[in-house]
C-alpha positions, 0 to 999 in steps of 0.5 A: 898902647899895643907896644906890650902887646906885640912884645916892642920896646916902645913905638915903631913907628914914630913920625919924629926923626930917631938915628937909631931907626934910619933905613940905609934904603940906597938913596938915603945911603947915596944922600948921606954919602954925599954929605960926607963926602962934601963935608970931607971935602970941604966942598963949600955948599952941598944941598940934599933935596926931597919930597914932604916926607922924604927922610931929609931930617932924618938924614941930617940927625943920622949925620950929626950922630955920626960926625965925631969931635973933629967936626964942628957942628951947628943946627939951624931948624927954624929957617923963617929967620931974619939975616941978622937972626940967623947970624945970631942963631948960627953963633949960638949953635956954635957956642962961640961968645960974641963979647959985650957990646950991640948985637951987629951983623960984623960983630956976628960975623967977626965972632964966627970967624975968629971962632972957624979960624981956631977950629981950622989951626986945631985941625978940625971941620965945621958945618952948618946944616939948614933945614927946610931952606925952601923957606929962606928968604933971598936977603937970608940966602945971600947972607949965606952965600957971604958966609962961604967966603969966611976961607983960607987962602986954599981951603973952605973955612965952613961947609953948608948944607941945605936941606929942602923940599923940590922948591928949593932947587927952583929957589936956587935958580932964579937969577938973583941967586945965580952966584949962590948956585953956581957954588954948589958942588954937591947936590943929591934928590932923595926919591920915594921907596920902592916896593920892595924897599917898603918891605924892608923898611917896615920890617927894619923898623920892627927889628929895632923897636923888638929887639930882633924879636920878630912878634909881628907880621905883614902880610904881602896883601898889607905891604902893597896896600901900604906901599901904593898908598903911601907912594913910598914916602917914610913918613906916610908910611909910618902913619899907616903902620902905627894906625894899623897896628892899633887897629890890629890890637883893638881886634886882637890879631897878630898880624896885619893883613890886607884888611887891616891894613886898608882900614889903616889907609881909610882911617888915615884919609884914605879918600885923599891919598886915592885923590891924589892917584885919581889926579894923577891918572886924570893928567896921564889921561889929558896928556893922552889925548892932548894930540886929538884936542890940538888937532881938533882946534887946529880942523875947527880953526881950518874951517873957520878960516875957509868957512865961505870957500867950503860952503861955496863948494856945496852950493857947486 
């Protein structure tokens, strides 16, 4: 609707991850090189972690964009699979035929190996990627630990990358999954942007949709707003900059200022967003006085304990 209006090529700030937007913030820049460092490698296991929102997806697609046919690649985005369904999902991505015959955990796995050795002696890479992997299941991770044993005698056959929110990492953790986790090399947790790294972010974002054009503007008050309300996550703040944008439109300004930026936020729920700082702000308060309260209990405790002697001493 205001793509015309501001002189863009098409919507800026769309929630759907696209290659072509990606922001080399230097987190999102150590987190790719990690994975292609990992894949390079044939380090086996690599898993890239981060907040709803983070830019985790993002990163992925940017990196299959970037691998070149020597790499073999296979997409798992529906991770709420059963082991045998993601057998069957992996073997589809890979484009690998299975032959006639019942669908059987060995004929899938058979398959892929036959498929990885061949991919090997032509001298080429595979990978498989797993999106939101917080949501695998015990049994579907431990099928994934077996598929990493799919190896030469000096090399991985198969690098696995798994890409999740912070539970993830606590899901590795626990001890049925230790042989998992201990074969993970490399690791990377995407942080937030910071202030500064908004500004670019958005101004990046601009650039590409206008074609370096540069028609539309954001204040300093407007880039704050939305910074500390979107506590730099790229997702939030893509909402933000689309409602203001429209927002802008609708008044015909050119620009988004601090006003418009703060209908944005209010438009786009803002009450919770501030909830959230509210919350955070009332546990700094607790952990502060958490001290006063042990003490306190620990005197009223004290005094429980020698009741009779302290009222004693007043009667003296």
């Amino acid at each position: 609707m205001y793509t015309s209006y501001f002189g863009l090529k098409e919507n800026p700030f769309n929630l759907t991850p696209d290659p072509q937007y990606f922001f080399l913030s230097q987190q999102h820049s150590e987190a790719l090189n990690h994975l292609i460092y990992g894949i390079n490698e044939k380090k086996g296991f690599i898993v890239v972690t981060g907040g709803i929102g983070t830019g985790k997806t993002t990163i992925s697609r940017t990196l299959l964009a970037e691998l070149d046919d020597s790499v073999a690649s296979a997409l798992v985005f529906n991770p709420s699979l059963s082991d045998m369904e993601l057998l069957k999902t992996i073997v589809q991505e890979f484009g690998i035929e299975t032959g006639e015959g019942s669908p059987t955990k060995k004929r899938y796995i058979d398959a892929l190996n036959r498929f990885l050795l061949k991919n090997f002696a032509d001298g080429k890479k595979a990978v498989l990627l797993i999106d939101e992997a917080q949501n695998l299941s015990r049994t579907v991770l431990e099928q994934i630990r077996m598929l990493s044993n799919l190896e030469t005698e000096r090399e991985k056959l198969i690098q696995i990358v798994l890409l999740g929110q912070p539970e993830l990492q606590e899901l590795l953790s626990l001890p049925s999954l230790r042989q998992l986790n201990e074969r993970i090399t490399v690791r990377y947790d995407l942080a937030p942007l910071d202030h500064e790294q908004v500004k670019h972010y958005i101004t990046h974002r601009l650039n590409v949709a206008s074609e370096g054009n540069e028609n539309v503007e954001f204040s300093p008050g407007a880039l704050k707003i939305i910074s500390d309300y979107s506590k730099g996550i790229p997702r939030r703040i893509n909402a933000i900059c689309d409602r203001a944008l429209l927002i802008a439109y609708t008044e015909d300004k050119h620009a988004v200022d601090r006003k418009v930026a703060k209908e944005a936020v209010d438009d786009m729920g803002g009450a919770y967003l501030v909830g959230e700082r509210v919350v955070d702000r009332k546990r700094e308060n607790l952990i502060a006085f958490l001290p006063l309260v042990i003490a306190i209990l620990f005197m009223g405790a004290l005094m429980i304990m020698y009741w009779e002697d302290i009222i004693a001493l007043f009667r003296v």
